[in-house]
One Martini backbone bead per residue (centre of mass of N, CA, C, O) as a GRO file, in nm:
protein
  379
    1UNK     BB    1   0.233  -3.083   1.138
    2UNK     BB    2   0.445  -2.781   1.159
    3UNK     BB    3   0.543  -2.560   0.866
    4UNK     BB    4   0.774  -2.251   0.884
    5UNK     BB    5   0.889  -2.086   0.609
    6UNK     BB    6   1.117  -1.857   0.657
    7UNK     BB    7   1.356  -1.846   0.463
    8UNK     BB    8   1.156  -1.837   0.239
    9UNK     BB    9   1.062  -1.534   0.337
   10UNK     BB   10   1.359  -1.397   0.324
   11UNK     BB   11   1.439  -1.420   0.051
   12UNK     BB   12   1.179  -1.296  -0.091
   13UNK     BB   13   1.235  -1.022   0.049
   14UNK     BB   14   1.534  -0.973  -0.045
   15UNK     BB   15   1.461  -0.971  -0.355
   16UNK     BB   16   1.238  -0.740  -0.387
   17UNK     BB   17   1.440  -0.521  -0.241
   18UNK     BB   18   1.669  -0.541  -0.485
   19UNK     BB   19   1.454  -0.462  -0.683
   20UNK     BB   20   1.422  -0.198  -0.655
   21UNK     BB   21   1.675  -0.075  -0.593
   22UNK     BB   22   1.764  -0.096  -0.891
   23UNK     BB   23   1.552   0.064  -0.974
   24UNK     BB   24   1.623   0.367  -0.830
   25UNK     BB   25   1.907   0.363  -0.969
   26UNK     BB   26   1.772   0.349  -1.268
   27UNK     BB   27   1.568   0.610  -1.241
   28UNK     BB   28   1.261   0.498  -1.151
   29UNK     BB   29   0.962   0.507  -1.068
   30UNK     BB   30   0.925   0.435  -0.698
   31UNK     BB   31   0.792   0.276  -0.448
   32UNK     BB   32   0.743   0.183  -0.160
   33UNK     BB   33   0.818  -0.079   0.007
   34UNK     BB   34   0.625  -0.377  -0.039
   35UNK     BB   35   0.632  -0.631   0.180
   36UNK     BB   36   0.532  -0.959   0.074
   37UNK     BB   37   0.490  -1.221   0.209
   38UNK     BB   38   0.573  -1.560   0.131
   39UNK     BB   39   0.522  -1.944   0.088
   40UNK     BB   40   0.580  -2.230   0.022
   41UNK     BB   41   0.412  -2.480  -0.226
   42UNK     BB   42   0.447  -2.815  -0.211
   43UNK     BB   43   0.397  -3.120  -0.306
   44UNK     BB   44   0.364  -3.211  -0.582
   45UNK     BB   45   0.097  -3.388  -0.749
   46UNK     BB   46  -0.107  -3.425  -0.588
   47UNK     BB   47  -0.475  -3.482  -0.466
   48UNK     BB   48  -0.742  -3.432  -0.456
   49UNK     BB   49  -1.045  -3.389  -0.296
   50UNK     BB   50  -1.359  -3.460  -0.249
   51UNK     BB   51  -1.431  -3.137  -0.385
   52UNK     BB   52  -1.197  -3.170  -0.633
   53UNK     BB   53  -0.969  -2.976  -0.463
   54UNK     BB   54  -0.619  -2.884  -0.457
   55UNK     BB   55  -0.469  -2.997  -0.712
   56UNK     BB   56  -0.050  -2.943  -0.775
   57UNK     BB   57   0.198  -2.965  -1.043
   58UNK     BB   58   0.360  -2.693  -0.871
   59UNK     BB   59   0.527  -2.494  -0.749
   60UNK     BB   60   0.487  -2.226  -0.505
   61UNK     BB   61   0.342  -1.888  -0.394
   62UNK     BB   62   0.205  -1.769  -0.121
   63UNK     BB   63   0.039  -1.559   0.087
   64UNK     BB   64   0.060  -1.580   0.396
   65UNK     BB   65  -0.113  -1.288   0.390
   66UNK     BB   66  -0.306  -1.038   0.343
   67UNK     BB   67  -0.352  -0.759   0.253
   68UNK     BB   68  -0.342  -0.451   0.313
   69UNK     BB   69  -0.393  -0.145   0.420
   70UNK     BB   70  -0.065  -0.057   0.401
   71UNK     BB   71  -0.003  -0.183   0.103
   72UNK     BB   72  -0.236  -0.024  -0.017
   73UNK     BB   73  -0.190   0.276   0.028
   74UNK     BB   74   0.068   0.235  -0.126
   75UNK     BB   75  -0.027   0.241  -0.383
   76UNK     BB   76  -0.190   0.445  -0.412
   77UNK     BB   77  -0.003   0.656  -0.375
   78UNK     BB   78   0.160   0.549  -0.661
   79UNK     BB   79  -0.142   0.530  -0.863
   80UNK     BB   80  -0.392   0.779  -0.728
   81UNK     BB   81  -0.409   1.080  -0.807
   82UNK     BB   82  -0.686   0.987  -0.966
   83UNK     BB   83  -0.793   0.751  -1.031
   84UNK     BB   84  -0.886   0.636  -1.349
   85UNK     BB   85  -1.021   0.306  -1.191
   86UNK     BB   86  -1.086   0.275  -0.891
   87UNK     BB   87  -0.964   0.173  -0.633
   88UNK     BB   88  -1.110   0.354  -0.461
   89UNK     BB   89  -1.328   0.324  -0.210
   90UNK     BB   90  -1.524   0.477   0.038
   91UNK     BB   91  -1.614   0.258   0.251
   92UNK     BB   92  -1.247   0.265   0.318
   93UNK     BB   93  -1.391   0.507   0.523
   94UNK     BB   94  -1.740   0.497   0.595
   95UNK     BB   95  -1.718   0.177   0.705
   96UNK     BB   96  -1.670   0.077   1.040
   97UNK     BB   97  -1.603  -0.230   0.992
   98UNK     BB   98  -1.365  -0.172   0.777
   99UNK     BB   99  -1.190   0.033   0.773
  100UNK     BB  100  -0.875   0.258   0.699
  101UNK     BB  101  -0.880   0.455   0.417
  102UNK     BB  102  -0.784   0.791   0.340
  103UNK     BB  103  -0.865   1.044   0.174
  104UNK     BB  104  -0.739   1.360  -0.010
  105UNK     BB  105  -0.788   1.602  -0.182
  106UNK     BB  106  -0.791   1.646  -0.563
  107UNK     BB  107  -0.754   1.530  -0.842
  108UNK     BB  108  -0.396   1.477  -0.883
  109UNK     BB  109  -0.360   1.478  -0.536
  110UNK     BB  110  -0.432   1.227  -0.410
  111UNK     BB  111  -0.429   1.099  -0.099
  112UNK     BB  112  -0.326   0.837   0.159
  113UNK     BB  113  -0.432   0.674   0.471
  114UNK     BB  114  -0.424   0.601   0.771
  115UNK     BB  115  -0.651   0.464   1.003
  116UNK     BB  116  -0.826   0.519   1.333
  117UNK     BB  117  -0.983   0.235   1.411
  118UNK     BB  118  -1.000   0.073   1.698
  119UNK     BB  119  -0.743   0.145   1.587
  120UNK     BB  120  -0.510   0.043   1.407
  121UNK     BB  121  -0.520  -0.069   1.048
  122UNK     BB  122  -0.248  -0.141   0.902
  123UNK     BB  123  -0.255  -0.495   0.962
  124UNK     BB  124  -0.526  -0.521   0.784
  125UNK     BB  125  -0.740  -0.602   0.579
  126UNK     BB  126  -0.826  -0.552   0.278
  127UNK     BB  127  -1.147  -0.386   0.151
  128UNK     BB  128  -1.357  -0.328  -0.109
  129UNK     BB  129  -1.237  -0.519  -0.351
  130UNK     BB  130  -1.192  -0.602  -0.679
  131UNK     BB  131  -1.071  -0.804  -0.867
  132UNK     BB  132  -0.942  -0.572  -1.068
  133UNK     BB  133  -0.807  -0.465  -0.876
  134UNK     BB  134  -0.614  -0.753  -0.780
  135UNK     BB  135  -0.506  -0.695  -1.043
  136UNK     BB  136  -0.379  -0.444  -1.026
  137UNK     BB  137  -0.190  -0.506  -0.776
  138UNK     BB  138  -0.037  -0.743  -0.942
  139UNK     BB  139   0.101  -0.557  -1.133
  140UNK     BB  140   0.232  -0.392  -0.949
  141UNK     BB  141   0.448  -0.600  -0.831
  142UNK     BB  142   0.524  -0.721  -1.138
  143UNK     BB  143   0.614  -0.404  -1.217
  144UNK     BB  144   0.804  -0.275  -0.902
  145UNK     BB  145   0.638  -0.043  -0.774
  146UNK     BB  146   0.528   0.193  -0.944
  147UNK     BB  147   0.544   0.548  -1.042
  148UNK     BB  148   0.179   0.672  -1.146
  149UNK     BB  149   0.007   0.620  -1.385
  150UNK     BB  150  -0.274   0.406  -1.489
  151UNK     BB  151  -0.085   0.204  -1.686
  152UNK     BB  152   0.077  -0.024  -1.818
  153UNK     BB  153   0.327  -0.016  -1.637
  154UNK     BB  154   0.158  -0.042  -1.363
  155UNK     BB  155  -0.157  -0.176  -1.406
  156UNK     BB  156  -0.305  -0.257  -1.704
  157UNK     BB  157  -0.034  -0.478  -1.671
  158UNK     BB  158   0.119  -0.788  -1.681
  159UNK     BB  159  -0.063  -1.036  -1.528
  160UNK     BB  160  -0.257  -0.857  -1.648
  161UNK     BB  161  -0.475  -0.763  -1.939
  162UNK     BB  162  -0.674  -0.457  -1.898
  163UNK     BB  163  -0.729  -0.208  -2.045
  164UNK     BB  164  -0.937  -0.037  -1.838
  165UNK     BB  165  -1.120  -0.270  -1.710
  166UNK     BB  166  -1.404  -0.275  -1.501
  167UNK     BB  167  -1.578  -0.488  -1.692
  168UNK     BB  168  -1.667  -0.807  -1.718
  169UNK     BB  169  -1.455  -1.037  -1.863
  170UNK     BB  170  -1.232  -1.153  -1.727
  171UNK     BB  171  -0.861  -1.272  -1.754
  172UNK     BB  172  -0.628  -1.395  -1.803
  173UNK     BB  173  -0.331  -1.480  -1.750
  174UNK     BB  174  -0.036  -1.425  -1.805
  175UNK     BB  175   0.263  -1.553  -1.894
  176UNK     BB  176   0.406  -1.302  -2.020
  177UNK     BB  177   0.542  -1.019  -1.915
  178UNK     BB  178   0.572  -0.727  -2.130
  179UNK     BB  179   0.722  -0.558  -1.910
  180UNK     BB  180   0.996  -0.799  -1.852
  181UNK     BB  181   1.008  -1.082  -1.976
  182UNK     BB  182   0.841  -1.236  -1.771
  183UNK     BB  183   0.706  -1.406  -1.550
  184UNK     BB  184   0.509  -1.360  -1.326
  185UNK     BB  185   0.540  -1.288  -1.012
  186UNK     BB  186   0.202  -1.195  -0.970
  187UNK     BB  187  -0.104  -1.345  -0.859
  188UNK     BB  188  -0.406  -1.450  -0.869
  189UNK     BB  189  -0.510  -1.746  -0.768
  190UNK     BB  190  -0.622  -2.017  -0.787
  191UNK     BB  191  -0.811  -2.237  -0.641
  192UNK     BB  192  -0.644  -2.457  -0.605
  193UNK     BB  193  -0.401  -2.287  -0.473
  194UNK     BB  194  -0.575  -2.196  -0.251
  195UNK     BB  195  -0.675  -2.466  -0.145
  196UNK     BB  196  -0.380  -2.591  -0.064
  197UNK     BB  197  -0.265  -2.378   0.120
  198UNK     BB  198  -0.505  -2.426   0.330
  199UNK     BB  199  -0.578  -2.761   0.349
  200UNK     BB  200  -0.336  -2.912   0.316
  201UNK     BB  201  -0.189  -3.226   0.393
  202UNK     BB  202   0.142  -3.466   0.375
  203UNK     BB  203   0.038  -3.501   0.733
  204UNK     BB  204  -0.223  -3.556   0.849
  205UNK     BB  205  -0.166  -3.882   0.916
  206UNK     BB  206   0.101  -3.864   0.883
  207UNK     BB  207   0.408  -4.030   0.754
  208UNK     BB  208   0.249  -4.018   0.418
  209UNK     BB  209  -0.022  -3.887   0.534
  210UNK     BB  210  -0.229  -3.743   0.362
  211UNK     BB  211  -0.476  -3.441   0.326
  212UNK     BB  212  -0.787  -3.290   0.445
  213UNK     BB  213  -0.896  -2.991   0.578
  214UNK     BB  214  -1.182  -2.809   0.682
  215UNK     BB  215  -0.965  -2.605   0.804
  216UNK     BB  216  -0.699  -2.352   0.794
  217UNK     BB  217  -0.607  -2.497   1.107
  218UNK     BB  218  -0.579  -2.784   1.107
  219UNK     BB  219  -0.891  -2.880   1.094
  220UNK     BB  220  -1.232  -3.053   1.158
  221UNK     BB  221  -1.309  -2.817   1.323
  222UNK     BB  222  -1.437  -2.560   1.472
  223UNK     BB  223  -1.331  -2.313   1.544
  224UNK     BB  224  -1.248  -2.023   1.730
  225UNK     BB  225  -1.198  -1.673   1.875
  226UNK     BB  226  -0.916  -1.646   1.973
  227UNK     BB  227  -0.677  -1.431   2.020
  228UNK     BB  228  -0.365  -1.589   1.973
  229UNK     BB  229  -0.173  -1.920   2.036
  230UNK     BB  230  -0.402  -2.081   1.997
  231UNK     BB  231  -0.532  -2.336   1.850
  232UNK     BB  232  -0.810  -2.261   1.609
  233UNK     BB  233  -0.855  -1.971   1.517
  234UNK     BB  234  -1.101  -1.722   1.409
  235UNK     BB  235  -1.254  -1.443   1.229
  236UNK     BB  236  -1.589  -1.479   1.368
  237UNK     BB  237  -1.875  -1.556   1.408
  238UNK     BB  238  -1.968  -1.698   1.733
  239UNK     BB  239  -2.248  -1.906   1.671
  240UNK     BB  240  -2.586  -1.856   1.688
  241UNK     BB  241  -2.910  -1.858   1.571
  242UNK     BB  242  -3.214  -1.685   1.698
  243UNK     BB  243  -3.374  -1.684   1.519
  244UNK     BB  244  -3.331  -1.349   1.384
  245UNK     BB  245  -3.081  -1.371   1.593
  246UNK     BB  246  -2.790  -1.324   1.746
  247UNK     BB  247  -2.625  -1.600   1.962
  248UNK     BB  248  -2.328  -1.441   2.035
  249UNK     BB  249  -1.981  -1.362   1.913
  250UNK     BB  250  -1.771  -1.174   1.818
  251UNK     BB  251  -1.422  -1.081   1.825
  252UNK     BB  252  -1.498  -0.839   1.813
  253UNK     BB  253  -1.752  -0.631   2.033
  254UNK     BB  254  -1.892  -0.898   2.099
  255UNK     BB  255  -2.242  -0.958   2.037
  256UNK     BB  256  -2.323  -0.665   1.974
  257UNK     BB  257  -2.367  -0.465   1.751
  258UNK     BB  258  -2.189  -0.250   1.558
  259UNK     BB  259  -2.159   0.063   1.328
  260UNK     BB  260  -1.880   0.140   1.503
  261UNK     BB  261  -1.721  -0.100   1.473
  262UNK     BB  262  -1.442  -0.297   1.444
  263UNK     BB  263  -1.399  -0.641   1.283
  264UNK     BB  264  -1.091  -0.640   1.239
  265UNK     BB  265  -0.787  -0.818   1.239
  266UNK     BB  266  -0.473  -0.898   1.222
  267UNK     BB  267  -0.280  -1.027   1.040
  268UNK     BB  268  -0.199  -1.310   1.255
  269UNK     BB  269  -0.352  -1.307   1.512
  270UNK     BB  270  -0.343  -1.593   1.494
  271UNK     BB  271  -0.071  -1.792   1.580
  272UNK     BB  272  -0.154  -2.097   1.597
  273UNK     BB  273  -0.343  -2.105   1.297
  274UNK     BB  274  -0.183  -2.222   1.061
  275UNK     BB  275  -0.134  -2.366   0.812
  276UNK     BB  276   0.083  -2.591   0.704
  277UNK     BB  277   0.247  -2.371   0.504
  278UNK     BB  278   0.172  -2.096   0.728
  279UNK     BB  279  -0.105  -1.939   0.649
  280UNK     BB  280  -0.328  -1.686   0.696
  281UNK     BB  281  -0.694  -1.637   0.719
  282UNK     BB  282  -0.811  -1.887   0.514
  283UNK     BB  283  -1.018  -1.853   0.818
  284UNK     BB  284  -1.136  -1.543   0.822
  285UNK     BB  285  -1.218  -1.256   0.795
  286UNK     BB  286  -1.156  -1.217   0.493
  287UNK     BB  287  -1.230  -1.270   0.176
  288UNK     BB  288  -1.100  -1.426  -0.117
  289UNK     BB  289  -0.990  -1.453  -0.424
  290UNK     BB  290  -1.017  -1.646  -0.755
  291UNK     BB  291  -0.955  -1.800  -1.060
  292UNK     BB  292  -1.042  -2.013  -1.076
  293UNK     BB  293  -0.915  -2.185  -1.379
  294UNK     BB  294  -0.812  -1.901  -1.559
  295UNK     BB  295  -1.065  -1.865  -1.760
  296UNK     BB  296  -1.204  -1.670  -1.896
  297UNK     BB  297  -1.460  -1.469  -1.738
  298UNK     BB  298  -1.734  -1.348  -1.589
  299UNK     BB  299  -1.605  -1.482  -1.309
  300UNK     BB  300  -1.527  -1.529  -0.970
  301UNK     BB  301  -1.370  -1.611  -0.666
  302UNK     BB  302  -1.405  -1.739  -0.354
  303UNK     BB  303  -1.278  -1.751  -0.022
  304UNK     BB  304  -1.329  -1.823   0.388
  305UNK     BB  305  -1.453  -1.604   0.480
  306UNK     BB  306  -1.597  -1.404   0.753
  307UNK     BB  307  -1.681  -1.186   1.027
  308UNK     BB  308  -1.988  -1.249   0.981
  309UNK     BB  309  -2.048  -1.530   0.783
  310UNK     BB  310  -2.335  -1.613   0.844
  311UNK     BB  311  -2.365  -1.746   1.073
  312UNK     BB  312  -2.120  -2.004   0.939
  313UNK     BB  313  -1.871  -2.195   0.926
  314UNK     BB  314  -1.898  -2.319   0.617
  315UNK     BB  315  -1.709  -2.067   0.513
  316UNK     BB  316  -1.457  -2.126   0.553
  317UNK     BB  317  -1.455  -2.419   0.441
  318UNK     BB  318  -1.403  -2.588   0.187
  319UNK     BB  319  -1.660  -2.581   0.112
  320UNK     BB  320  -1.687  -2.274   0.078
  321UNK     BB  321  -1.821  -2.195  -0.233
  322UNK     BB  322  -1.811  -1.922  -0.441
  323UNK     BB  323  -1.924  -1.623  -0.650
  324UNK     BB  324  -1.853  -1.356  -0.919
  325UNK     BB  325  -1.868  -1.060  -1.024
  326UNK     BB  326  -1.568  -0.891  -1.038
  327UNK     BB  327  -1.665  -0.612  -0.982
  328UNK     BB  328  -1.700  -0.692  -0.710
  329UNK     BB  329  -1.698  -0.561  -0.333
  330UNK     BB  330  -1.952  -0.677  -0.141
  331UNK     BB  331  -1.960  -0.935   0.118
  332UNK     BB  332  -2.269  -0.921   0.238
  333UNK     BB  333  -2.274  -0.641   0.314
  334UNK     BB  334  -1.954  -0.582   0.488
  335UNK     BB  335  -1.691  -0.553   0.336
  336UNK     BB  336  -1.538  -0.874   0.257
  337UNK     BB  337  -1.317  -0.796   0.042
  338UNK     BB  338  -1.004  -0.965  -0.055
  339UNK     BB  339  -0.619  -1.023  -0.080
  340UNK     BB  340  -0.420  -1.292  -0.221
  341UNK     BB  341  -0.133  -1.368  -0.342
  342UNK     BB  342   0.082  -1.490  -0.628
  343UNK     BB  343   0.377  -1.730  -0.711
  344UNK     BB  344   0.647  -1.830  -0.797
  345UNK     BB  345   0.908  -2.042  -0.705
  346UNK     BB  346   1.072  -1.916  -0.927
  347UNK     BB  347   1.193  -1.643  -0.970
  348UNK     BB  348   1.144  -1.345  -1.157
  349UNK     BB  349   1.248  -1.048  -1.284
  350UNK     BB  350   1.209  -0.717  -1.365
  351UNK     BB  351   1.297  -0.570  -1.681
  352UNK     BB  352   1.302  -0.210  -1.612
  353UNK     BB  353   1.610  -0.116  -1.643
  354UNK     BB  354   1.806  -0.026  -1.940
  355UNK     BB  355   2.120  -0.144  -1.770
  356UNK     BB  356   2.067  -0.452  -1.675
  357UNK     BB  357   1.978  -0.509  -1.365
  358UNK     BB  358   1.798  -0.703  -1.418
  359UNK     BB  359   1.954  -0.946  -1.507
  360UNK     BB  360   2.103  -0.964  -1.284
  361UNK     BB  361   1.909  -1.028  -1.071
  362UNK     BB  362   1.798  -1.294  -1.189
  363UNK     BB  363   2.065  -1.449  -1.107
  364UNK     BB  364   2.037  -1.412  -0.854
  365UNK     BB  365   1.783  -1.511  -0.787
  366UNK     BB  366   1.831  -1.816  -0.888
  367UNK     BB  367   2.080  -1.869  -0.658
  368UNK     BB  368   1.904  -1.817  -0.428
  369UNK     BB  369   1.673  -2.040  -0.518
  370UNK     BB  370   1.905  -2.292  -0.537
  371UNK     BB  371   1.996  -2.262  -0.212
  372UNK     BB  372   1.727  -2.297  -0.090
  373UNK     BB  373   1.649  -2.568  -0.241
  374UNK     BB  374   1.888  -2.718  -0.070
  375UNK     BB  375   1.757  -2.614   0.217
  376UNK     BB  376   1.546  -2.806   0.200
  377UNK     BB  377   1.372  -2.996   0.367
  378UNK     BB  378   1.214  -3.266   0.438
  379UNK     BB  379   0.885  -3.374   0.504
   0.00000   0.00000   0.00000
């Protein structure tokens, strides 16, 4: 059985405009506004799977889709006149598998566009970013989505203390917003949070019977990849290898390879294939950041597969965890890594102008909240 919380997708983009409209209202320098859809993750105090992983004692909202081109974009835009940090990589113009995003301009004054690869790009997910970038993305979006440069309260801060990090170890998350003075409103997920988002289902065995499935399309069966609303399909190599040779087929692009082809899907373009709670492509298409347990340290997670996947279904999978250092961003060289953003289940707003109009909006946060929770169905 699925269940698709459109409700509380509308509640909550509901509220980060009226806090952007907010911020602008009061003077702060605020980028276009960037629309970040995220659906509940309900069921709290689950059971882990038999691989360990899954078990969260309590709700959350995880982004329906991935991040996009579109939204890395406005970002880029917003904070990179300079990139005083790296946020763009040229590959996100220059590799034809996966491109999306063109630089114009020189240091102080760049500029960034989507591009048109087979395709527009705008609404594929972005790819060649490091921890480091998606960890200052949830800044800036936990931060109000502020125009302006690279310090402390654009990107620097907010659910991650980076000041200026760009290697070394990841950071834990922040527990109060600095800059907001409340907890975090968006952060890169825990492996347990993205874990059980993707593959948990509280009816899997039917009414009261949970599980978990192998594959975020609530199957236990390998995908297909056709594009449209049949169940089970997913942007991924598909097919196997026969000797040193791929004997298969792309999503996009057919059998045979093309550096000239881009190979990623419009995220959400399996329509029919999504997990229990809503989520698309948390299997194939690119692959995803996740801060494993949270606690500081060298390395971080990956989870989902990708559109090249090693010509092999188990990266999409449950089983399919690999890691890396935070620096990384380049997926089995594919460039097929990207960002999926987590969040509270009651949202708290960010206080960041001066006039108390942020205390007002956490107030009305709070009320469409309550009235959300109150109408949220029994599972």
């Amino acid at each position: 059985m699925k269940r698709f919380p459109g409700s509380v997708t509308m509640v909550f983009t509901a509220m980060i405009s009226a806090a952007a409209w907010l911020g602008l209202c009061a003077g702060a320098g605020r980028a276009g506004l960037v629309n970040y859809e995220m659906v509940t993750v309900a069921d709290e105090g689950n059971a882990p799977d038999t691989t360990g992983y899954g078990a969260v004692d309590y709700e959350y909202r995880i982004g329906k889709y991935d991040v996009t081109v579109g939204q890395y974009a406005a970002f880029l835009n917003a904070v990179a006149a300079d990139d005083t940090y790296g946020l763009y990589n040229t590959q996100m113009s220059d590799y034809p598998n996966t491109a999306g995003i063109a630089r114009s301009g020189s240091s102080g004054s760049y500029a960034y566009s989507v591009i048109d690869n087979s395709g527009s790009s705008e609404n594929r997910p972005i790819t060649w970013v490091s921890w480091f970038d998606a960890a200052r993305f949830a800044n800036w979006m936990a931060n109000g989505q502020p125009v302006g440069a690279q310090v402390k309260t654009t990107t620097e801060d907010g659910a991650y203390s980076l000041n200026g990090a760009l290697g070394g170890d990841a950071p834990a998350r922040n527990t109060i917003n600095p800059n907001a003075n409340v907890a975090p409103t968006f952060w890169i997920p825990s492996e347990n949070e993205w874990y059980k988002a993707a593959y948990y289902s509280p009816m899997k065995g039917g009414a009261g019977l949970s599980g978990y499935w192998s594959f975020a399309t609530q199957s236990d069966t390998a995908p297909g990849h056709e594009i449209g609303d049949a169940p089970n399909q997913a942007n991924y190599y598909f097919g196997p290898y026969v000797g040193s040779y791929p004997n298969g087929e792309y999503t996009t692009g057919g059998g045979t390879y093309s550096y000239w082809q881009n190979y990623l899907t419009d995220v959400g373009a399996f329509t029919g294939s999504a997990s229990f709670y809503g989520t698309f492509d948390q299997s194939g298409n690119v692959t995803q950041w996740n801060d494993l347990d949270g606690l500081p340290g060298p390395l971080r997670g990956l989870r989902g597969g990708h559109w090249n996947c090693s010509y092999d279904p188990f990266y999409l999978s449950a089983a399919g965890r690999y890691w890396y250092d935070p620096s990384h961003e380049n997926e089995d060289y594919f460039g097929a890594v990207g960002i999926r953003l987590a969040g509270p289940a009651a949202l708290g707003v960010p206080e960041i102008d001066p006039g108390g109009a942020g205390r007002v909006m956490a107030i009305v946060a709070g009320v469409i909240a309550l009235v959300e929770r109150r109408r949220r169905p029994l599972a």
